[in-house]
DOMAR-58237 format. One record per residue (C-alpha): residue number from 1; residue in three letters; x, y, z. Coordinates in nm, 3 decimals. Layout:
residues N
PT     i    aa        px        py        pz
PT   NUM   ALA         X         Y         Z
...
END
This chain:
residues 311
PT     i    aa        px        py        pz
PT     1   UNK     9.251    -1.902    -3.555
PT     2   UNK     9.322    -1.968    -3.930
PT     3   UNK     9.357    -1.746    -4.199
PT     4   UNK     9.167    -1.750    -4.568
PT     5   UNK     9.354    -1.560    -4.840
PT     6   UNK     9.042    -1.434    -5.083
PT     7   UNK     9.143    -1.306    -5.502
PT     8   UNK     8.882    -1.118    -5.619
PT     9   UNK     8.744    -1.192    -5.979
PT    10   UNK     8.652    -0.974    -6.323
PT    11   UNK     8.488    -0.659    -6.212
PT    12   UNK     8.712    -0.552    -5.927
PT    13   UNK     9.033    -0.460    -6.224
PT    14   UNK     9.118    -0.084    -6.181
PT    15   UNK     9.345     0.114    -6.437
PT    16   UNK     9.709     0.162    -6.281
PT    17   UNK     9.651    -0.115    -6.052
PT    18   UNK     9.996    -0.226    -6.186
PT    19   UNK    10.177     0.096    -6.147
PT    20   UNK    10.037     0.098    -5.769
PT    21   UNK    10.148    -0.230    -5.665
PT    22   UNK    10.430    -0.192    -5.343
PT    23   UNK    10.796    -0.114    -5.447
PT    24   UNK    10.924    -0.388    -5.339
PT    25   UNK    11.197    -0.643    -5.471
PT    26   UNK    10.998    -0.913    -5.491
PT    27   UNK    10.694    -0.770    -5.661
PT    28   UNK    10.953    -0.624    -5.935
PT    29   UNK    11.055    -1.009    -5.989
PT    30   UNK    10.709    -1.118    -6.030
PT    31   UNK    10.668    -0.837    -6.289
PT    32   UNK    10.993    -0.949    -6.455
PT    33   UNK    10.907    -1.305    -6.456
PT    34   UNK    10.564    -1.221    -6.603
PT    35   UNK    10.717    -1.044    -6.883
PT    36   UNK    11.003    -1.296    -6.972
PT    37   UNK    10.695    -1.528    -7.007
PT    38   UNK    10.455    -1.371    -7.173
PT    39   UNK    10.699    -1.196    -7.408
PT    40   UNK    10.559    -0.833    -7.362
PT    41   UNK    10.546    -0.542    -7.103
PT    42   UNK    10.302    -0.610    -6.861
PT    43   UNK    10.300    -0.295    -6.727
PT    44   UNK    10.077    -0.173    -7.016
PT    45   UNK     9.831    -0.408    -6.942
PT    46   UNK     9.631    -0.227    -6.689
PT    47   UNK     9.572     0.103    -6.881
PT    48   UNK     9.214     0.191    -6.924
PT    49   UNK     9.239     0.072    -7.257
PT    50   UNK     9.399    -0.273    -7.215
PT    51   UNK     9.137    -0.308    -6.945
PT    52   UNK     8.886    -0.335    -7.231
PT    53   UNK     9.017    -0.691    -7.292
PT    54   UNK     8.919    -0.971    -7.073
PT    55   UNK     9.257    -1.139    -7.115
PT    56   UNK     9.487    -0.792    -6.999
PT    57   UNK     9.205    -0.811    -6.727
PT    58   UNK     9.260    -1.159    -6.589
PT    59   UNK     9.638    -1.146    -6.643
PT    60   UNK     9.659    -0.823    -6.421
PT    61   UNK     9.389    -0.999    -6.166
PT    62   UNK     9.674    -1.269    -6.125
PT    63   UNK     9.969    -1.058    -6.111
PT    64   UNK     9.834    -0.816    -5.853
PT    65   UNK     9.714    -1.120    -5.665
PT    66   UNK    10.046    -1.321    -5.686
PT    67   UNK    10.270    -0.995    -5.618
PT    68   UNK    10.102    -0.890    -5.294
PT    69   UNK    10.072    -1.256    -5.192
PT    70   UNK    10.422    -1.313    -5.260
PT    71   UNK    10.538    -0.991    -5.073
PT    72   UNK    10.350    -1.080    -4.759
PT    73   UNK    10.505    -1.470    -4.743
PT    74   UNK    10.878    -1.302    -4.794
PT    75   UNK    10.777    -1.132    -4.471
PT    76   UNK    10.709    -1.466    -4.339
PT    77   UNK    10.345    -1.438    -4.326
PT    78   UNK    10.171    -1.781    -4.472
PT    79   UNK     9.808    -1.801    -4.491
PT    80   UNK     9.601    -2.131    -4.375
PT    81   UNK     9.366    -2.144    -4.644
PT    82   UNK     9.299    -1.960    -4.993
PT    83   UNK     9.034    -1.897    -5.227
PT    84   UNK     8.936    -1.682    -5.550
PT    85   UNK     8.627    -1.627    -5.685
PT    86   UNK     8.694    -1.708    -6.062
PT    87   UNK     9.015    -1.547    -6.211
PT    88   UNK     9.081    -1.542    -5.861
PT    89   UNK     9.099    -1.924    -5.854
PT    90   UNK     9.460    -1.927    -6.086
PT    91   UNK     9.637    -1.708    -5.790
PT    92   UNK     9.503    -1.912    -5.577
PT    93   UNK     9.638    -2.217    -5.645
PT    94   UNK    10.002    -2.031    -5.757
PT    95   UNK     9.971    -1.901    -5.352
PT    96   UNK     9.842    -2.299    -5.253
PT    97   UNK    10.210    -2.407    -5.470
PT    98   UNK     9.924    -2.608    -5.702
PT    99   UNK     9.984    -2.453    -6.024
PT   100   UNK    10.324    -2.319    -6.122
PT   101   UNK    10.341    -1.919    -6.196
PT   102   UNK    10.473    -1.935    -6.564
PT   103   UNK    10.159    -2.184    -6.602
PT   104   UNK     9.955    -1.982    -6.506
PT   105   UNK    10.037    -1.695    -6.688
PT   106   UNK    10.041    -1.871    -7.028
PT   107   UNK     9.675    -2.025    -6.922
PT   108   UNK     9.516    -1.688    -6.779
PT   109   UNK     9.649    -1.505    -7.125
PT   110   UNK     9.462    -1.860    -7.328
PT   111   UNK     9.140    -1.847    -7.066
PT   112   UNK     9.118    -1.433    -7.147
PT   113   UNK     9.131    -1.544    -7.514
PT   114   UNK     8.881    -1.753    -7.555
PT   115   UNK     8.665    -1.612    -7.325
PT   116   UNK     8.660    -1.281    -7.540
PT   117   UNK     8.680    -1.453    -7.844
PT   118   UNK     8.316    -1.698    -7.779
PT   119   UNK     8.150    -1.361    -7.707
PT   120   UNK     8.371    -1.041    -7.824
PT   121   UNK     8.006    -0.811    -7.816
PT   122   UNK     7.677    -0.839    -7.653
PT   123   UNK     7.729    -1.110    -7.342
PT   124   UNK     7.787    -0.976    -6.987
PT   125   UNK     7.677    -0.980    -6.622
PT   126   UNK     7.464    -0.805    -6.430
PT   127   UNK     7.439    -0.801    -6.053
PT   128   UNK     7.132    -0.844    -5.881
PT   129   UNK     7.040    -0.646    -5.496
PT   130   UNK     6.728    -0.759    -5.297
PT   131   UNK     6.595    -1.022    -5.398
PT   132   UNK     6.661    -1.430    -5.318
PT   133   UNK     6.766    -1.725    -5.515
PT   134   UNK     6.452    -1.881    -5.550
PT   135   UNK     6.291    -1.539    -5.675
PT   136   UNK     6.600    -1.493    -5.903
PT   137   UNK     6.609    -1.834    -6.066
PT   138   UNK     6.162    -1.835    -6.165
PT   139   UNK     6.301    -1.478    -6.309
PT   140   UNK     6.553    -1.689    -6.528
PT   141   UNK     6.301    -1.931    -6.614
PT   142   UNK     6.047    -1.687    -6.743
PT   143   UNK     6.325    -1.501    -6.976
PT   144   UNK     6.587    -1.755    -7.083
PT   145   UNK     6.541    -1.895    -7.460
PT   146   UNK     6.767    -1.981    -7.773
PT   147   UNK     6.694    -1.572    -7.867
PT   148   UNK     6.752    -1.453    -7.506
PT   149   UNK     6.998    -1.671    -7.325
PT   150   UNK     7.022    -1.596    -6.947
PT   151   UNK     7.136    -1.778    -6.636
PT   152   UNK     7.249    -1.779    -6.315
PT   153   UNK     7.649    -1.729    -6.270
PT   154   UNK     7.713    -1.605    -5.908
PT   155   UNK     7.589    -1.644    -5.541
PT   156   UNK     7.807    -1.394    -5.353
PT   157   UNK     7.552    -1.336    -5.059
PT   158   UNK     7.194    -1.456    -4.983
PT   159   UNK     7.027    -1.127    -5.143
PT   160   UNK     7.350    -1.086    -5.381
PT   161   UNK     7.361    -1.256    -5.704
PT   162   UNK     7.479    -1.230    -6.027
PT   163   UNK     7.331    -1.325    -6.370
PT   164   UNK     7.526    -1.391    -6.697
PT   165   UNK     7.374    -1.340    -7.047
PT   166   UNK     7.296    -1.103    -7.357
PT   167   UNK     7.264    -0.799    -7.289
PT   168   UNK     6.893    -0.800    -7.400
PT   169   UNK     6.773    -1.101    -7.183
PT   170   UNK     6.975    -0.957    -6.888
PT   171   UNK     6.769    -0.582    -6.895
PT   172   UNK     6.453    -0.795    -6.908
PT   173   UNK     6.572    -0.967    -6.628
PT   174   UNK     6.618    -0.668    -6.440
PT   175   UNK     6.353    -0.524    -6.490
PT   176   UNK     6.137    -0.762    -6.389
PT   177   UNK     6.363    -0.758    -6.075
PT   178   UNK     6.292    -0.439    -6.026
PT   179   UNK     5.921    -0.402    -6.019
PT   180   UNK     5.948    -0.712    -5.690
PT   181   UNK     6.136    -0.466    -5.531
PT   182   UNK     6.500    -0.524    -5.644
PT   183   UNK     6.726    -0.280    -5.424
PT   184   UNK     6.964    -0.260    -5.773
PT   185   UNK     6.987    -0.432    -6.091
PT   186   UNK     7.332    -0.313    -6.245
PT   187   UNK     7.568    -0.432    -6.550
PT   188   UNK     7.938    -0.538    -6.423
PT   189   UNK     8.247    -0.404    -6.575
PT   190   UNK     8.276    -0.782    -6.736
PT   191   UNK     8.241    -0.800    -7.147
PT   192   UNK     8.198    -1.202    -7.144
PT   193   UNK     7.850    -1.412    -6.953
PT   194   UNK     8.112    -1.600    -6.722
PT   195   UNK     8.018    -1.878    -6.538
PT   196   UNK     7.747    -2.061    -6.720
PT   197   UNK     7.674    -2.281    -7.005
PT   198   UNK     7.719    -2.019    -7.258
PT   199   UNK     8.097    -2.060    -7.219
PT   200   UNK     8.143    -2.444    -7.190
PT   201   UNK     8.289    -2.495    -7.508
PT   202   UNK     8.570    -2.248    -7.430
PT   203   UNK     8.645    -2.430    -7.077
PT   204   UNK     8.630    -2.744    -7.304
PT   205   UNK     8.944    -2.587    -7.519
PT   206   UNK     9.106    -2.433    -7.183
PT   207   UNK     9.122    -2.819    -7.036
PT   208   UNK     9.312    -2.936    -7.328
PT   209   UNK     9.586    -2.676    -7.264
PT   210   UNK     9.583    -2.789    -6.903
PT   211   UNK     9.623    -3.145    -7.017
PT   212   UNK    10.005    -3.063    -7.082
PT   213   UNK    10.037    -2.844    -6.738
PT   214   UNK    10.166    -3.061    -6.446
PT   215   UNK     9.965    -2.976    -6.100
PT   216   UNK    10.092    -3.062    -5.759
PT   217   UNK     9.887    -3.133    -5.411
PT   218   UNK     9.832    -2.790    -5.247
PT   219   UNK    10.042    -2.715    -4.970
PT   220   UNK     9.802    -2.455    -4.856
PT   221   UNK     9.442    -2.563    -4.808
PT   222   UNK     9.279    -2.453    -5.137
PT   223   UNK     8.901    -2.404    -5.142
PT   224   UNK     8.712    -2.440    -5.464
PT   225   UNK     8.439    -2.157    -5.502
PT   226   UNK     8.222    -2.291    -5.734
PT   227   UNK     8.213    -2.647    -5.519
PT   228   UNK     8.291    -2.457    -5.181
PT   229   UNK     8.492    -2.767    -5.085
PT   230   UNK     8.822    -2.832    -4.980
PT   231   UNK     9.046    -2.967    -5.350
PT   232   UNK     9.347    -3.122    -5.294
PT   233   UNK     9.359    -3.388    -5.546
PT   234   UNK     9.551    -3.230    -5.794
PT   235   UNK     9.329    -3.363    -6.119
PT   236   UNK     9.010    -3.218    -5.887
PT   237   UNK     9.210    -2.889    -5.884
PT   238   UNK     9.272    -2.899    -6.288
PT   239   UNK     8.896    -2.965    -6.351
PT   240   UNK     8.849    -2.701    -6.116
PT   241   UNK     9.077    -2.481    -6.299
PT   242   UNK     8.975    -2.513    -6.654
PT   243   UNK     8.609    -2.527    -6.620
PT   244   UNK     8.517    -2.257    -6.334
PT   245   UNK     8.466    -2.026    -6.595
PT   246   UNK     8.110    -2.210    -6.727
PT   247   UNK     8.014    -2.295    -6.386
PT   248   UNK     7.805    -2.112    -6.108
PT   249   UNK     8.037    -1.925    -5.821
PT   250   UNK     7.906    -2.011    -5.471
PT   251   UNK     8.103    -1.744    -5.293
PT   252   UNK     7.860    -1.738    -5.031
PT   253   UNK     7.903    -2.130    -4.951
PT   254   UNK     8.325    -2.091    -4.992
PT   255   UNK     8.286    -1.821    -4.733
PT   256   UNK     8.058    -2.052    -4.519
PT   257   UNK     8.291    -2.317    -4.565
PT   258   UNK     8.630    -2.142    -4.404
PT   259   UNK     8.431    -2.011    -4.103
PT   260   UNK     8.293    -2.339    -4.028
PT   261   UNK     8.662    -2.480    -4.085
PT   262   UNK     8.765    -2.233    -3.811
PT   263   UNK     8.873    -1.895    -4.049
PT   264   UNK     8.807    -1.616    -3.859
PT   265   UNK     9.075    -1.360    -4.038
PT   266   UNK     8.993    -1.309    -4.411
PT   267   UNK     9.242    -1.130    -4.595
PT   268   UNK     9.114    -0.982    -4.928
PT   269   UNK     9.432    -0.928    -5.163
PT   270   UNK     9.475    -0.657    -5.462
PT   271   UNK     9.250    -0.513    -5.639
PT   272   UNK     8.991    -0.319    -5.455
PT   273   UNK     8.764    -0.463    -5.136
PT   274   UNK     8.438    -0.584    -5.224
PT   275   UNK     8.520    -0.954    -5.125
PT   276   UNK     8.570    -0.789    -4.787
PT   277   UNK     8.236    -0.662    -4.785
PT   278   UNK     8.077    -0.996    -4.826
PT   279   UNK     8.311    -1.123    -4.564
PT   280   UNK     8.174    -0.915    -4.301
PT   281   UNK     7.832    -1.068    -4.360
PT   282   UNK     8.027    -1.396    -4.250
PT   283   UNK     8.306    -1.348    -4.036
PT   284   UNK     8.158    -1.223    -3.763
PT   285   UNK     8.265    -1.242    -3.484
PT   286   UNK     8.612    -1.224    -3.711
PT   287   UNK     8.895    -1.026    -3.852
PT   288   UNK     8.830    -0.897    -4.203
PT   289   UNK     9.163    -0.680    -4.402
PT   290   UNK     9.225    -0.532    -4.743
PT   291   UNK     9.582    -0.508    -4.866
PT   292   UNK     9.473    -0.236    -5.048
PT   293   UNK     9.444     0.093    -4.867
PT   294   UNK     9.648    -0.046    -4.573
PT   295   UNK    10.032     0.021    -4.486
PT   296   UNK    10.233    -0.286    -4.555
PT   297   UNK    10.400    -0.225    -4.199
PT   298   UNK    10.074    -0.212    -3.998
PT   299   UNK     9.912    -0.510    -4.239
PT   300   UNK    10.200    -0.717    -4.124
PT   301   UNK    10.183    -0.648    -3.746
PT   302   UNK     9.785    -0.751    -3.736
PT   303   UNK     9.829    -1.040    -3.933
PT   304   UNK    10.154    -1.178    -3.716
PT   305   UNK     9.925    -1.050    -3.384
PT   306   UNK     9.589    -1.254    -3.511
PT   307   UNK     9.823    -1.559    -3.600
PT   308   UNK    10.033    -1.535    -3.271
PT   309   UNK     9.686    -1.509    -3.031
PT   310   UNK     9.552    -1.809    -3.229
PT   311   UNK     9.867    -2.033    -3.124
END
């Protein structure tokens, strides 16, 4: 049985999710390492007010995810495949060995810049419950224009999807949505319309900055979620990389892609757990965990038992 390693994306940051990472050695080096990089205490980063920007956002998004992922391989536990929906992509590929850690702090910090900077007011996401793609995308049609810009950003689930936009064209959206019987139409906490055409111009910047970054073949199977194919070429993995921000997530075809490669234990590492509850739509019959919430000691013993049965 094989193991997928899943980094959650904007929207799942929590204040203090710094200050509650394990006290542990080698989370305390990532930390350190993080700071001699970046030049500045990263430990302020995740206080509700830092949170407000989308580059302290994405920079704790990869710490947390590197930390945890770091803590569990110096207890000898190695995942078979990895994936991260967005930010969640630049862990990722530091897990996968792709994409050095100092690199990817100094382009997280860039990618949170521009992103904010293209749209600092405005622009956002909004989450759509209930209804399906088809339904979702004659909704876009109908609304999107030079004065309302709209489109579709994520498919995390067959009656799950996001839309990116102003914040204007988005409540029309929704409520629209609503009256064909959308079960919710809410904003995300996300200040930027990720993963459309609205920010291609910023991924354009972000792979010039990657032009200088060396990447290497993964040596953990790395799964793109916005191709939901297996990247191991490493220029596929720097397009990848620089542009996932301005192009649609398919979460729900990455998912679909590790259980029909044989995943059937889906770990979902720091922050918070919502990946997990669009794993259990698809890993079933399967093994689905949350670092967070669970003892390190009793995380460690079910991942070592799942790996050992599947050998």
């Amino acid at each position: 049985m094989s193991t997928l390693w899943a980094f959650p994306g904007q929207g799942a940051q929590q204040p203090g999710m710094l200050q509650g990472l394990p006290d542990a050695p080698v989370v305390q080096t990532c930390l350190e390492e993080a700071a001699d990089v970046l030049g500045e205490s990263v430990m302020e980063l995740d206080s509700a007010d830092a949170l407000r920007s989308t580059r302290s956002v994405q920079l704790c998004l990869l710490l947390a995810g590197v930390a945890c992922a770091r803590l569990l391989m110096a207890r000898d536990v190695q995942p078979d495949y990895v994936a991260g929906l967005s930010i969640g992509s630049y862990p990722a590929a530091v897990v996968a060995g792709a994409l050095d850690f100092a690199d990817a702090l100094r382009l997280v910090a860039l990618r949170g810049e521009l992103m904010q900077q293209a749209y600092p007011s405005g622009y956002g996401m909004t989450a759509i419950l209930g209804l399906d793609l088809a339904t979702i995308e004659r909704l876009l049609a109908e609304v999107n224009g030079p004065e309302l810009p709209v489109f579709l950003a994520n498919i995390n689930a067959e009656n799950q999807l996001i839309i990116a936009g102003s914040h204007a064209a988005m409540a029309c959206v929704a409520d629209r949505a609503r009256v064909l019987g959308a079960g919710m139409a809410k904003p995300l906490a996300v200040s930027v319309p990720s993963h459309c055409a609205l920010l291609a111009e910023p991924a354009a910047r972000l792979s010039e900055a990657f032009a200088t970054v060396t990447l290497l073949r993964p040596r953990v199977r790395y799964l793109s979620a916005s191709s939901a194919r297996l990247l191991s070429d490493p220029e596929q993995l720097r397009d990848d990389l620089a542009y996932n921000m301005c192009r649609v997530v398919d979460w729900q075809g990455t998912l679909q892609s590790a259980f029909e490669r044989g995943v059937r234990l889906h770990l979902e590492l720091p922050p918070g757990s919502v990946l997990s509850g669009l794993a259990r739509r698809v890993f079933e019959p399967g093994m689905v965990l949350t670092f967070q919430g669970s003892r390190l000691d009793t995380l460690d013993a079910m991942l070592r038992q799942e790996v050992n049965r599947s050998r």
